[in-house]
C-alpha positions in Angstrom: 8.7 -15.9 -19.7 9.6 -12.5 -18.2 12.6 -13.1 -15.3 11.7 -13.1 -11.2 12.5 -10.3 -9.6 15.4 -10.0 -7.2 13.7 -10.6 -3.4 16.0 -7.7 -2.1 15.4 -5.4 -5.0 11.6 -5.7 -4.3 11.7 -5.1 -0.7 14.0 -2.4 -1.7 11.4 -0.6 -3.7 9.3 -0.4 0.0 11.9 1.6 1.8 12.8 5.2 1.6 15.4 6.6 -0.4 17.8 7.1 2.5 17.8 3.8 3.7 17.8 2.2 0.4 21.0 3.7 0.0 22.4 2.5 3.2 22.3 -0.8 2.0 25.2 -2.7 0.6 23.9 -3.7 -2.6 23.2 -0.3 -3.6 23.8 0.8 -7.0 23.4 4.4 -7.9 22.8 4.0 -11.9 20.4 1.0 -11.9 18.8 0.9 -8.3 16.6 4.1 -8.5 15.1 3.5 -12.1 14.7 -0.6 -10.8 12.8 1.0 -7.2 10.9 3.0 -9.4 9.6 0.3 -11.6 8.9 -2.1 -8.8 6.9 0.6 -7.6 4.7 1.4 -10.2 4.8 -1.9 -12.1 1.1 -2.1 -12.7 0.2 1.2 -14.0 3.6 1.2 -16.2 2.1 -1.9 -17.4 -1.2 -0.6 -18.2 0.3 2.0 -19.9 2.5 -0.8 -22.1 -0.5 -2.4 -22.8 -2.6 0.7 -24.2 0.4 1.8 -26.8 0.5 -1.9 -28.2 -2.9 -1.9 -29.1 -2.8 1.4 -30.8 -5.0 4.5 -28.2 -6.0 6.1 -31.4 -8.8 3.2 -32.4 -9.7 3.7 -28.7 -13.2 5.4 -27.9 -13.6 7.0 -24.6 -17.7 7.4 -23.4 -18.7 8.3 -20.0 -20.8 5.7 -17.8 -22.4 6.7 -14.4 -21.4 4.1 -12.1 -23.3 4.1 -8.3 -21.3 5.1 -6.1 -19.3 2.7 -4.0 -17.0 2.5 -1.1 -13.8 1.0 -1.0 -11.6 -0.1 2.3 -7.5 -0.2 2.0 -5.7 -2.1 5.0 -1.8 -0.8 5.6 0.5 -2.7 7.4 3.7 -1.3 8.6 6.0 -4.6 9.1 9.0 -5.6 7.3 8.1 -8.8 5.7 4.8 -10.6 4.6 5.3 -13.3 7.6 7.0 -10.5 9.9 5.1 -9.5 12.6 2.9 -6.2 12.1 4.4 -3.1 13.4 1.6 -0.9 13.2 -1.7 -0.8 11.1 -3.8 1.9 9.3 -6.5 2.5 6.8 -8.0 4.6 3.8 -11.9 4.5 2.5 -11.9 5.3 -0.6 -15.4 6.5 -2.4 -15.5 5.9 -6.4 -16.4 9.4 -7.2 -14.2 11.5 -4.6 -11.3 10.0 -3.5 -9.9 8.8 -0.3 -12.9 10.3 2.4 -11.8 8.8 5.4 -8.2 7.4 7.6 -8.1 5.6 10.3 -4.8 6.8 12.0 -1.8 4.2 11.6 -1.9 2.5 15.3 1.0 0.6 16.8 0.8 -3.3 17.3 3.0 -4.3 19.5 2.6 -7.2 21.6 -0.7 -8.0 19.5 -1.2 -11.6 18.7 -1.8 -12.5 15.1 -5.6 -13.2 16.3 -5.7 -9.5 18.3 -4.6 -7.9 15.0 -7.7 -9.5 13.0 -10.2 -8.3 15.9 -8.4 -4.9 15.5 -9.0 -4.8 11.7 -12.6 -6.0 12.2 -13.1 -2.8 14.7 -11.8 -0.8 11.9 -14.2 -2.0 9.5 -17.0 -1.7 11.9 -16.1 2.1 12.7 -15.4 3.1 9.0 -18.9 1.7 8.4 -20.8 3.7 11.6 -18.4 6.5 10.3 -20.4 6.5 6.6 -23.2 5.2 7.2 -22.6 2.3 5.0 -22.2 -1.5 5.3 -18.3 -2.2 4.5 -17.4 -6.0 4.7 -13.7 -6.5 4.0 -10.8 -4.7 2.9 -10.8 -4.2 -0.7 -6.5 -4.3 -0.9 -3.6 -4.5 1.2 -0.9 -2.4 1.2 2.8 -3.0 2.6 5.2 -0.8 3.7 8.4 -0.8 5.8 8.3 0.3 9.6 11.1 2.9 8.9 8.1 4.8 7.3 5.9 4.4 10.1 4.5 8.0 10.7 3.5 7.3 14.3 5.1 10.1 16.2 8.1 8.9 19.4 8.0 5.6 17.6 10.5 3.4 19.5 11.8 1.5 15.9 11.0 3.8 13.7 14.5 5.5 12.2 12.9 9.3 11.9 13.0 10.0 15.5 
């Protein structure tokens, strides 16, 4: 059974270069190569997995799929139980690529219950937006509020 990975070295992997090098466990020869894998631990995977079972037996056809819309939720906080920074969002269609962002919006002083009403608005404008019924968020994605891109952001570090 494959190890756990280090806490730190995974919360590491959300952080920008610059201040994962600020921190004291830093280690120049195995920290970027362990960030990068954390990172991109799924499609490396994937990628694992096609090589073991040989690509060239592998037959590639073409199938038109209808075209559907998919929702991605960001939250800008520093943990999973930490309280959300700021939130944004992506619609993604299947045939062309991300075709619509929600600008990241700040959170503060947002109850747990205000931020599910705000990501229920989203939903409700991406959908008016389109023209199309959208439900729920399709994934989450996590990221650190040092990478917040809100402009005069009072704890963001790139002011």
């Amino acid at each position: 059974m494959p190890t756990k990975v280090p806490h730190n070295c995974f919360q590491c992997s959300k952080v920008g270069n610059d201040d994962a090098k600020l921190k004291s466990c830093w280690d120049s020869k195995l920290c970027p190569a362990r960030r990068h894998y954390h990172r991109n631990r799924g499609k490396l995977s994937l990628e694992r997995k096609a090589k073991r079972l040989g690509a060239s037996n592998i037959v590639e056809i073409a199938v038109n799929i209808p075209t559907g819309f998919a929702a991605s939720i960001i939250f800008y906080r520093e943990r999973q139980d930490a309280p959300v920074h700021a939130i944004a969002a992506e619609v993604w269609q299947s045939d062309k690529g991300k075709v619509l962002m929600v600008q990241p919006m700040h959170c503060l002083g947002l109850s747990p219950a205000q931020v599910v009403e705000v990501m229920v608005e989203i939903l409700k404008a991406c959908s008016g937006e389109l023209g199309v019924e959208i439900t729920k968020f399709a994934n989450k994605v996590e990221m650190h509020p040092s990478q917040c891109p809100i402009l005069d952001c009072p704890q963001c570090h790139n002011n």
